[in-house]
C-alpha positions, 0 to 999 in steps of 0.5 A, spaced: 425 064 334 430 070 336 429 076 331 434 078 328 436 086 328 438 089 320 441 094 323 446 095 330 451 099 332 453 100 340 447 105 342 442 103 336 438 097 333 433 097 329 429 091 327 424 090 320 418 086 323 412 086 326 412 089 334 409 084 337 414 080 336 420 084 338 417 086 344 416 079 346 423 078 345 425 084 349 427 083 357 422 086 363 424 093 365 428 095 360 426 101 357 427 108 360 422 111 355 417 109 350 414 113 344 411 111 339 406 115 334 401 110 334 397 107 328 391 113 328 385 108 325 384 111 318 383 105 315 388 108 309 393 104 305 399 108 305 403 104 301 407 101 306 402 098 311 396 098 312 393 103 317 387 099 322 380 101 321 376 106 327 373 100 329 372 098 337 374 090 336 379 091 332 383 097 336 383 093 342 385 086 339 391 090 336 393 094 341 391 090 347 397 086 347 402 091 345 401 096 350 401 090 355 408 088 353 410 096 354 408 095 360 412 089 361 419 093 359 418 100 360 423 100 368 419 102 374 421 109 373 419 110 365 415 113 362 410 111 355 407 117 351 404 115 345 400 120 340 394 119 336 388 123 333 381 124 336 379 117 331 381 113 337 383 116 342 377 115 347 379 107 346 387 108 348 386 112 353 381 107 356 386 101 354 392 105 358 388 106 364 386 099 364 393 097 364 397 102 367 392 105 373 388 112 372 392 114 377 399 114 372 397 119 367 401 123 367 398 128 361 394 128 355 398 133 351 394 137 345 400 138 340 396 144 335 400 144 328 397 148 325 396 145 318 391 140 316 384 140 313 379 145 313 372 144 312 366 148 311 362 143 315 366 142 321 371 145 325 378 144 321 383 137 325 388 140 327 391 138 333 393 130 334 393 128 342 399 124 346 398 121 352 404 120 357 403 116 363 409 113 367 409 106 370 409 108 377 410 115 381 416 116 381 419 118 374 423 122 371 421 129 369 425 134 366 422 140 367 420 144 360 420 153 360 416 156 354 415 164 355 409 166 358 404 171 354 401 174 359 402 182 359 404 181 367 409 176 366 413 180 361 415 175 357 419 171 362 419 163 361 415 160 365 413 152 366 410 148 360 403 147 360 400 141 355 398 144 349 404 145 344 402 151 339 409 153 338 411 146 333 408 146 327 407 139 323 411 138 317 410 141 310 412 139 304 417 144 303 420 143 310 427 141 310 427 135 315 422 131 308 424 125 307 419 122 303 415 119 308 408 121 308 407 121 316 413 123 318 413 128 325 417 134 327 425 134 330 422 138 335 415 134 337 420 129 339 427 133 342 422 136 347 419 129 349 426 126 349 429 131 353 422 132 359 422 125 360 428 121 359 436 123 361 443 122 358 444 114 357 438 112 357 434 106 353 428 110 348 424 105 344 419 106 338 415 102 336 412 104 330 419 107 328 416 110 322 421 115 318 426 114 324 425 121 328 425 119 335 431 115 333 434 120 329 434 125 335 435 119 342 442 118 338 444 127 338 442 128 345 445 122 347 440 117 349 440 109 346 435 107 341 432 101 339 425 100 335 422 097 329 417 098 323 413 092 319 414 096 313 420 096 309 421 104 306 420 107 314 426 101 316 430 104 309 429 111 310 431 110 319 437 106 317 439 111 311 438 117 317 442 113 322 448 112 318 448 119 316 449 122 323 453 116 324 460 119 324 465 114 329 464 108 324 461 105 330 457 100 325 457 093 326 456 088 322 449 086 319 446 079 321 447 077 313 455 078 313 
């Protein structure tokens, strides 16, 4: 059965359901990039799903055949990053290796944000991990500056590295909040959206969230489509859309 989008107009289409579903309904090599910031094996119920448990089983009979329909729609030259924290990493990476080839990832990016918690018996968690592996050897990469510290190099710019300290994680006074506990930064993703995709092209994610990638696929021109299972994370994505949808160029809903 054909999902329906509850949300659509020429450059975005959000769907409300589980993303399995969507993607088995999406066409081969169709997407240009996937980014999604996966479910991280809590076990924590936060209000609007359930996150999985840190088990091995039941991380790979969730994302076993996910990432294998990825696979399926991301085109020849795309590219896929998803992020996660140390729980289940060591799983994924192993998973993606399986379907996309060792010899197609491309970087395990440490993302150190800064906030998060401290202990006085272990080191505090403060960095999350993205793995971004391409489909096949060509791919498009453009190219990311950030200002060297090196006293020889006087500050001139020079290419990114893959740990990011520059962006912190979101706190609770943070102007971009909008009531979403795991909501992520706008520059975590503009810096994503822009390395490995170009004008025009298709961004999915599907663990939609708050709605960030979409929000920021849109303002730099790029296309959308996405989903979420939970009803608040497609609310506020739809709510954050209309926002910065100034050309009315809403569509009618499937219900109308």
């Amino acid at each position: 059965m054909t999902i329906a989008h509850f949300y659509k107009n020429k450059n975005a289409e959000l769907y409300n359901c589980d993303n399995l579903r969507l993607l088995n309904q999406m066409d081969s090599n169709s997407v240009n990039l996937i980014y999604c910031d996966i479910l991280y094996g809590t076990g924590r119920n936060f209000g609007d799903y359930q996150d999985l448990k840190a088990e091995r089983e039941v991380i790979e009979e969730h994302y076993i055949p996910r990432i294998t329909e990825m696979k399926r729609v991301l085109k020849y030259d795309g590219s896929i990053l998803l992020q996660m924290d140390f729980k289940i990493s060591h799983w994924i990476r192993i998973i993606m290796d399986d379907i996309f080839g060792y010899e197609n990832i491309r970087n395990e990016i440490i993302w150190k944000y800064g906030l998060g918690r401290s202990s006085d018996k272990q080191f505090g968690k403060r960095h999350d991990n993205i793995y971004w592996y391409s489909n096949s050897e060509n791919y498009t990469y453009n190219k990311q500056l950030e200002k060297s510290t090196s006293a020889m190099m006087g500050g001139a710019m020079k290419n990114m590295s893959d740990v990011w300290t520059d962006i912190p994680s979101l706190n609770n006074m943070a102007k971009e909040r909008i009531g979403y506990e795991t909501q992520k930064n706008t520059e975590l993703l503009k810096r994503i959206i822009l390395a490995s995709s170009n004008e025009g092209d298709l961004v999915a994610d599907f663990y939609m969230g708050s709605g960030t990638t979409a929000e920021v696929a849109l303002k730099n021109g790029r296309r959308f489509v996405g989903c979420d299972i939970g009803e608040k994370a497609c609310l506020i994505t739809e709510q954050r859309l209309e926002k910065y949808n100034k050309s009315n160029l809403l569509l009618p809903r499937e219900d109308e």
